[in-house]
C-alpha positions in Angstrom: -26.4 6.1 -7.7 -23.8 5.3 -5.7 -20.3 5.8 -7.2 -17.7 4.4 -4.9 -18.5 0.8 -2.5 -18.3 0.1 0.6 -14.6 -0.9 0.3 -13.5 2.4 -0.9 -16.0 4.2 1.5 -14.1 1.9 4.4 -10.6 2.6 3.1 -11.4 6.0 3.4 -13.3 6.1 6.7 -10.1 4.3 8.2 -7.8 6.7 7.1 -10.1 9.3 8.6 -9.4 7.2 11.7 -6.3 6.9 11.9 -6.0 10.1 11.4 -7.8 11.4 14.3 -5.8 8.6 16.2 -3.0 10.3 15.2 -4.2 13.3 16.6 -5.1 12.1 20.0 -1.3 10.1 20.1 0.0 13.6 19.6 -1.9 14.8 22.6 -0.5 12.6 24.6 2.8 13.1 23.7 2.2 17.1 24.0 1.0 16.0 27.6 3.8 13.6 28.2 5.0 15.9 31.9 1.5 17.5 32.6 0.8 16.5 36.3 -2.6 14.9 36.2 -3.1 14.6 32.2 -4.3 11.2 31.7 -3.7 9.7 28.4 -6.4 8.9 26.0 -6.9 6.8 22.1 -9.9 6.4 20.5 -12.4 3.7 20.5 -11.4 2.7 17.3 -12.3 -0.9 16.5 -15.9 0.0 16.3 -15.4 3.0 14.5 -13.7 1.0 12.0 -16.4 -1.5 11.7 -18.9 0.9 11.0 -16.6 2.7 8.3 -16.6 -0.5 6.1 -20.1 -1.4 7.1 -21.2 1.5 5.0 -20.7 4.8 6.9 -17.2 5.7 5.4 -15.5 8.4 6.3 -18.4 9.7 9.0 -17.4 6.9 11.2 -14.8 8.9 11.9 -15.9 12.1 13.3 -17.8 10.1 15.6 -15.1 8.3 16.8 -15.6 8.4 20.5 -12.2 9.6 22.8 -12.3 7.4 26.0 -9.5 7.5 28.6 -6.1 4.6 27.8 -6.1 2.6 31.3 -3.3 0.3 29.9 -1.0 2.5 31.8 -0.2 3.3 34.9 -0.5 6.4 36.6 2.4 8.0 37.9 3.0 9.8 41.2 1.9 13.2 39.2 -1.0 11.5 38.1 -0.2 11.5 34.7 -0.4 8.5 33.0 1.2 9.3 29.6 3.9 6.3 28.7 6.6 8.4 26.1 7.6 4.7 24.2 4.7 3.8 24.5 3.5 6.2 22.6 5.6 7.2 19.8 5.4 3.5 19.4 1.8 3.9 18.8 2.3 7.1 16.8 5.0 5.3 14.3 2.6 2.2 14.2 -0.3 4.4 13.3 1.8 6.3 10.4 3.0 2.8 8.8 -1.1 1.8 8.8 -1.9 5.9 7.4 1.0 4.9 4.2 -0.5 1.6 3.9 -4.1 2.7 3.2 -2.6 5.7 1.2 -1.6 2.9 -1.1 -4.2 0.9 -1.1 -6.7 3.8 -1.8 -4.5 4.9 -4.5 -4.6 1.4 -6.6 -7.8 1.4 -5.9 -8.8 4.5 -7.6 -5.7 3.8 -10.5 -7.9 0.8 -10.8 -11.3 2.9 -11.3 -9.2 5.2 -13.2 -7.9 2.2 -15.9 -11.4 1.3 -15.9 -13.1 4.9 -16.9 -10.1 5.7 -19.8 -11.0 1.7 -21.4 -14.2 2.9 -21.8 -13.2 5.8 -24.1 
């Protein structure tokens, strides 16, 4: 029996994602005057398909780390862009809070539901 759905199971798998995102943003930004570092996200939009098409929170630890060529490479070869990127890190942190929140009603919700049946 299956306890929680597929929207719970996605909410989850999402912030698993965005999580590891928010790992590999803070990479970057570790890297941000390493000659040669090149600056990397995660393939993320078809890890978060799969989380809500029923893998949950396992799409995440096979979210796949490929290179970011939306920049370009410096002189150095590093190709790590410093607004860019805490841009991307403060955008991924509003999106962590949001699905925090929506997660959270979600299991008030289940919650509500489980003490009415008392």
């Amino acid at each position: 029996m299956q306890i929680f759905g597929n929207v719970v199971r996605g909410l989850a798998g999402a912030l698993e994602l965005h999580e590891e995102r928010h790992r590999v943003i803070s990479e970057n930004l570790a890297n941000v005057e390493t000659p040669g570092y090149r600056a990397r996200d995660l393939a993320f939009h078809d890890a978060l398909e799969n989380a809500f098409a029923g893998e949950g929170p396992a799409a995440a630890r096979r979210a796949e780390t490929v290179l970011d060529t939306s920049t370009p490479v410096k002189l150095d070869g590093n190709s790590v862009d410093l607004d860019l990127e805490t841009t991307r890190l403060a955008d991924n942190a509003f999106r962590m809070v949001a699905l925090s929140r929506i997660l959270a009603k979600k299991y008030a919700g289940m919650k509500e539901t489980i003490d009415g049946l008392k």
